[in-house]
C-alpha positions in Angstrom: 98.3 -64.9 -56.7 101.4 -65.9 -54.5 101.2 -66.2 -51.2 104.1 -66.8 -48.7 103.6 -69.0 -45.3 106.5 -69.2 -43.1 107.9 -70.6 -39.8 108.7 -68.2 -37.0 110.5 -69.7 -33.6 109.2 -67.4 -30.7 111.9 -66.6 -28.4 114.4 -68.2 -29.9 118.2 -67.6 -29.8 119.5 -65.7 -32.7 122.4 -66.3 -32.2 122.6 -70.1 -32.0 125.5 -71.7 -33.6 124.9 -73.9 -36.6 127.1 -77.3 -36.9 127.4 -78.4 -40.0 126.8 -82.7 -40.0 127.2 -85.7 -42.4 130.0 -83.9 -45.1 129.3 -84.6 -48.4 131.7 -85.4 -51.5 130.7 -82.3 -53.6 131.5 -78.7 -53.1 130.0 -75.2 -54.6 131.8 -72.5 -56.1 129.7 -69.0 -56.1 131.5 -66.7 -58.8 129.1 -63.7 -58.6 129.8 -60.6 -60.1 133.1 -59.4 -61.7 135.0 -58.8 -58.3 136.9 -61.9 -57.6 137.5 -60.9 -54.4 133.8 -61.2 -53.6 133.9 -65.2 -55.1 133.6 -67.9 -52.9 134.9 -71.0 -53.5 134.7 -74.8 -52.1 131.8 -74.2 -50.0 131.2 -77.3 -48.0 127.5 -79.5 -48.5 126.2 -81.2 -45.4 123.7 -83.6 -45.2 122.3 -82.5 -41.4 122.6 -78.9 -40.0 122.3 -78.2 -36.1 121.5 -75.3 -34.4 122.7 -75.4 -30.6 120.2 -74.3 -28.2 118.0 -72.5 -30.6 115.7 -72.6 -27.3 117.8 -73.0 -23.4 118.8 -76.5 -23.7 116.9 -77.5 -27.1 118.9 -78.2 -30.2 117.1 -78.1 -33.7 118.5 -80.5 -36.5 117.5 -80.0 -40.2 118.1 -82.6 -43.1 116.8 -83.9 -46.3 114.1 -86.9 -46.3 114.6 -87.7 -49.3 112.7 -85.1 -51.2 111.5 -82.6 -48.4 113.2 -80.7 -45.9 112.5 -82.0 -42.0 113.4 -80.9 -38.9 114.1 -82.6 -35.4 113.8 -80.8 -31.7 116.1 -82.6 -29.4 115.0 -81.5 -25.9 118.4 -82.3 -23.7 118.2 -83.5 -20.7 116.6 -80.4 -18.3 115.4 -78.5 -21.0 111.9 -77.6 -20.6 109.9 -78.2 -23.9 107.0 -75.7 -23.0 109.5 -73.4 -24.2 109.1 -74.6 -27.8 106.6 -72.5 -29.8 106.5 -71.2 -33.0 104.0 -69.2 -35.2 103.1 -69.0 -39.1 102.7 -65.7 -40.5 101.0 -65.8 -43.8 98.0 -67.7 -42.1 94.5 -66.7 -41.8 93.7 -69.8 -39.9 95.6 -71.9 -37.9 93.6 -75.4 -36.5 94.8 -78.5 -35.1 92.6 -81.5 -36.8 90.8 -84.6 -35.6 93.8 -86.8 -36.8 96.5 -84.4 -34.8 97.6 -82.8 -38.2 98.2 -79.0 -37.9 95.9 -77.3 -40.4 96.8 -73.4 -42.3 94.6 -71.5 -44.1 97.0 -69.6 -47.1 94.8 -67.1 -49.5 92.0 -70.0 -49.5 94.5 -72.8 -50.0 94.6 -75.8 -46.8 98.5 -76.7 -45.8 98.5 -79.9 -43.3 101.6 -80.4 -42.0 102.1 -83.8 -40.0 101.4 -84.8 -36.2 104.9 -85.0 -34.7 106.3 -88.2 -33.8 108.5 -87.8 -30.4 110.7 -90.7 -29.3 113.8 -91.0 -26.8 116.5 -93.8 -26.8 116.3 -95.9 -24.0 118.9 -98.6 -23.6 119.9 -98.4 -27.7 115.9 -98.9 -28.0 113.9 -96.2 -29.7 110.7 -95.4 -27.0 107.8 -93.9 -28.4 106.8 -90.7 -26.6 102.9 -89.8 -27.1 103.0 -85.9 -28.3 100.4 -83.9 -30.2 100.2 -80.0 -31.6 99.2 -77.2 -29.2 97.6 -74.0 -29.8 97.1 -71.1 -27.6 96.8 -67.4 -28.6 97.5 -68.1 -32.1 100.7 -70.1 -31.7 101.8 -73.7 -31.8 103.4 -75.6 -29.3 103.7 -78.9 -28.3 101.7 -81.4 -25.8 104.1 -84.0 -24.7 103.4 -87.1 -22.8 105.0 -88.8 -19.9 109.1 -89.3 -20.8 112.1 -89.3 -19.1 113.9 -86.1 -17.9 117.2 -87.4 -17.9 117.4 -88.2 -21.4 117.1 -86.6 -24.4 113.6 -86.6 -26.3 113.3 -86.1 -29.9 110.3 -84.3 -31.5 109.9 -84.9 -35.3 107.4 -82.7 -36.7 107.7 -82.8 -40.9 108.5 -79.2 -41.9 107.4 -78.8 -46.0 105.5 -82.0 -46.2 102.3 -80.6 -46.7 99.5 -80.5 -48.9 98.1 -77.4 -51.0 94.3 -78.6 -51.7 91.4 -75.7 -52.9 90.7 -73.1 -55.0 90.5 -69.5 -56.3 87.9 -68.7 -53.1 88.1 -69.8 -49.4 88.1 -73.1 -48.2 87.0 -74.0 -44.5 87.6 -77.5 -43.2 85.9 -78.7 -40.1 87.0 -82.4 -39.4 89.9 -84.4 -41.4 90.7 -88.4 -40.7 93.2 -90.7 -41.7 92.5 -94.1 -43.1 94.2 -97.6 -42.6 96.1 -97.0 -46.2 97.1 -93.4 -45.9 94.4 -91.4 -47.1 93.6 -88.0 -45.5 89.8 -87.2 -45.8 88.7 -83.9 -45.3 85.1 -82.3 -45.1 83.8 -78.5 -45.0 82.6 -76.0 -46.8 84.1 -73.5 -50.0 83.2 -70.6 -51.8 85.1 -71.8 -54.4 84.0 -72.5 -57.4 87.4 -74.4 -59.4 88.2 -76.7 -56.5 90.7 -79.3 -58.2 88.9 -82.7 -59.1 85.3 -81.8 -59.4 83.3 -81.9 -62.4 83.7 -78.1 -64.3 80.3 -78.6 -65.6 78.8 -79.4 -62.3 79.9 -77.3 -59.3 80.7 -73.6 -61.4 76.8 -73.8 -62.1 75.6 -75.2 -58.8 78.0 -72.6 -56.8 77.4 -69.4 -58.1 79.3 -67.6 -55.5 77.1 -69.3 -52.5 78.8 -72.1 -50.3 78.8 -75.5 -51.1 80.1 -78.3 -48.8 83.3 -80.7 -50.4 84.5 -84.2 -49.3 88.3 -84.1 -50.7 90.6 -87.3 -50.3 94.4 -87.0 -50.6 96.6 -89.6 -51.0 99.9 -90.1 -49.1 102.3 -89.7 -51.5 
């Protein structure tokens, strides 16, 4: 069955203003319905969209990469990035693991989505920023390093690059780890008993509705 997971900002403005940035050459005409009046015509494409102060002083800037959508946080100078959190309804499970990758549980599936990279500009120099997921009472922040107040700092988390790995049944991972070459290894245990790659033959007949443990590598592409 479907199953929907989605992003929620808590506290946020909703009424920030969206900017649209980078124009692009092509246009989109919507001729819905019979009522011309209704049509729209030569609506804009842009490449970046920013939201101003979606949180007191934080701007949100989304854009294509090349085939998924991301997200950056740009924390102005003053802003306090505590204020940053954000929930995903549609989850059973939220965990942070080993690796700093932000772990969902969807109707038995596993979503990873990416440890954030966080960076400032310092004299026309990108600076790396050390940053890391953050739970508490069921939502997802953001642990931040040592950085400079008086400059802007960039979080980029990867919104919709994630990975839908497990069965029909439930699927609970206890430790993940990323290799040298970009291979995400996850162990724990399923009820499942269709996980994708195994043997049909073999783990059906072994399972029979009792839980087995699983060793799953994904690639990073």
């Amino acid at each position: 069955p479907g199953a929907g997971l989605r992003l929620e900002w808590l506290g946020a403005n909703p009424a920030a203003r969206s900017v649209g940035q980078q124009p692009q050459p092509s246009t989109t005409n919507y001729l819905t319905g019979s009522d011309a009046r209704k049509w729209q015509t030569g609506v804009p494409h842009f490449g970046r969209i920013q939201y101003n102060d979606l949180f007191p002083g934080v701007d949100i800037v989304y854009y294509g990469n090349p085939q998924q959508l991301e997200y950056d946080l740009i924390v102005n100078p003053g802003a306090d990035p505590a204020k940053i959190r954000f929930r995903l309804p549609g989850a059973s499970q939220v965990t942070i693991a080993p690796n700093g990758d932000l772990v969902a549980q969807v109707t038995g599936q596993t979503v990873l989505f990416h440890k954030p990279v966080l960076h400032q500009i310092v004299n026309g120099a990108k600076r790396p920023v050390t940053g890391s997921y953050a739970l508490a009472d069921g939502t997802v922040g953001f642990r931040i390093g040592k950085f400079d107040p008086a400059l802007p700092l960039v979080i980029d988390p990867v919104f919709g690059d994630f990975t839908l790995a497990g069965g029909s049944g439930d699927e609970f991972p206890t430790a993940a780890v990323e290799d040298s070459q970009g291979f995400l290894y996850i162990v724990g245990t399923t009820n499942s008993t269709d996980l994708p790659g195994i043997l049909r033959a073999v783990q059906p007949t072994n399972a029979g509705g009792a839980t087995d443990v699983f060793v799953m590598k994904l690639s990073g592409n």
